[in-house]
C-alpha positions as CSV (number, residue, x, y, z in Angstrom):
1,X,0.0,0.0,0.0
2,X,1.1,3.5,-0.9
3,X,1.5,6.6,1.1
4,X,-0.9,9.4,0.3
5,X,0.6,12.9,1.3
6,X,-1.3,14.8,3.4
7,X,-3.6,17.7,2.3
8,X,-2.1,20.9,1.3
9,X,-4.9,22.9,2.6
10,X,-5.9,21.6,5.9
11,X,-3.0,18.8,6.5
12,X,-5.3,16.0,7.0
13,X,-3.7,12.7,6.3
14,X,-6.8,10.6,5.2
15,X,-6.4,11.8,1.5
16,X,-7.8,9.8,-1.0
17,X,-7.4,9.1,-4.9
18,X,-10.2,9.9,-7.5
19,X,-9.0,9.6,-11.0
20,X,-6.1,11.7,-11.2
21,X,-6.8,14.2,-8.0
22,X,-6.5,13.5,-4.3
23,X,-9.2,14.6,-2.4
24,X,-9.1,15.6,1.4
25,X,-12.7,14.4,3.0
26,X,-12.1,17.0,5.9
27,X,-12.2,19.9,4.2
28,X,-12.9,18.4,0.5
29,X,-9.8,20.3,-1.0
30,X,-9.1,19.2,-4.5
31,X,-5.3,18.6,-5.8
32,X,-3.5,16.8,-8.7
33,X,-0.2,15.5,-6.8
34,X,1.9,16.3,-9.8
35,X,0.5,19.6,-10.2
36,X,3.7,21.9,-8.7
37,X,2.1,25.4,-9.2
38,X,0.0,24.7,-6.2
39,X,0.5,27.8,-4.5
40,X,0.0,26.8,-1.2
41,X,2.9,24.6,-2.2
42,X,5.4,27.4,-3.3
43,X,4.0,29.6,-0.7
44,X,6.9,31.1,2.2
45,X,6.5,31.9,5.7
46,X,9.1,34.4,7.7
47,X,9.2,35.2,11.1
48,X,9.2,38.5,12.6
49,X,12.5,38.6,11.7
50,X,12.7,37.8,8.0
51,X,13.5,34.1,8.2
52,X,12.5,31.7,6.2
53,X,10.5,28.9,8.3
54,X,10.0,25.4,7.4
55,X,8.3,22.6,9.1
56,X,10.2,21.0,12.4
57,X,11.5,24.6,13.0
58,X,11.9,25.6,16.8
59,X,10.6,29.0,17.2
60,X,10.5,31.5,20.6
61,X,7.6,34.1,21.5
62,X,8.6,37.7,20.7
63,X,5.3,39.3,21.7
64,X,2.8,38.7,24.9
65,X,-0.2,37.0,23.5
66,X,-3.6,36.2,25.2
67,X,-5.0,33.3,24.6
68,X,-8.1,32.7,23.4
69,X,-10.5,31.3,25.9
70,X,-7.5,31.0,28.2
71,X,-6.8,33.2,31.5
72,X,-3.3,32.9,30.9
73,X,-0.9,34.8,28.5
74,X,1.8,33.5,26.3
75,X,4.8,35.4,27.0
76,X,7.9,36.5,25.6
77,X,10.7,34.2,25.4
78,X,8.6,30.8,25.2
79,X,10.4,28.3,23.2
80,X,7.3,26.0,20.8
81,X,9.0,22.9,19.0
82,X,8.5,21.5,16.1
83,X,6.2,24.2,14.5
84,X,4.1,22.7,11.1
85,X,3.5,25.4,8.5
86,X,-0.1,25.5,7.6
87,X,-2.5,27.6,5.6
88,X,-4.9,27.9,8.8
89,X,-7.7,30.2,10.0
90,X,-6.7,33.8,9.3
91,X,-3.2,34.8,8.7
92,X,-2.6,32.3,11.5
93,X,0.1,30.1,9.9
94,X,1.8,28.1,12.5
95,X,0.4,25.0,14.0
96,X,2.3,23.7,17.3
97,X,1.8,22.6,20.6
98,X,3.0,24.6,23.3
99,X,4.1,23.7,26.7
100,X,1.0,24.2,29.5
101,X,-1.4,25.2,26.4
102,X,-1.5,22.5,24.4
103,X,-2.1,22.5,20.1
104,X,-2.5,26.0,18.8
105,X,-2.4,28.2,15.2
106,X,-0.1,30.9,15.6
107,X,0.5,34.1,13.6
108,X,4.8,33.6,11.7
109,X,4.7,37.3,12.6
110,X,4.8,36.7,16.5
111,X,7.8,34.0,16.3
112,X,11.3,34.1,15.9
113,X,13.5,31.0,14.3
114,X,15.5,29.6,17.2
115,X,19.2,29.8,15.5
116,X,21.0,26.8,15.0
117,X,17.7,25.4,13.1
């Protein structure tokens, strides 16, 4: 059995083939695997700072941030591992989990690359 990638739009890994597309049945994005011009493919993310991100990145907090439906804050200086680029909710294009908060979207322009990554 073959490996399906995961869709570009949401990052759901139950992809399936019809014809020649792969169809996500989450969020029933649409994609031909050997189409490159898929923009969310091409697409790049920088930090605060100007650099580049990719996935498995470790990023730090340069800005206090509330959190949603949360009483506590996210402050400056906390290190998130392992960030996933995504095309989320918003400009929100982060996806980590974060010590004593758990899974969360977060905004590239909030983060700085860890250096060394």
């Amino acid at each position: 059995m073959s490996q399906l990638p995961p869709c570009p739009k949401c990052g759901s890994e139950y992809s399936y083939e019809m014809g020649e597309l792969l169809v996500c049945p989450e969020c029933a994005h649409e994609w031909n695997p050997n189409d490159q011009s898929d923009s969310e493919q091409t697409r790049e993310i920088k930090d605060a700072s100007g650099n580049v991100l990719v996935d498995g990145d470790d990023v730090t907090i340069v800005k206090d941030m509330k959190v949603k439906g949360s009483s506590n804050t996210l402050k400056v200086g906390t290190k998130v591992r392992n960030i996933r680029l995504v095309a989320g909710p918003g400009d929100h294009d982060i996806e980590a989990k974060v010590d004593g908060f758990g899974a969360m979207n977060l905004k590239s322009s909030i983060v700085r690359k860890v250096s060394g990554n």
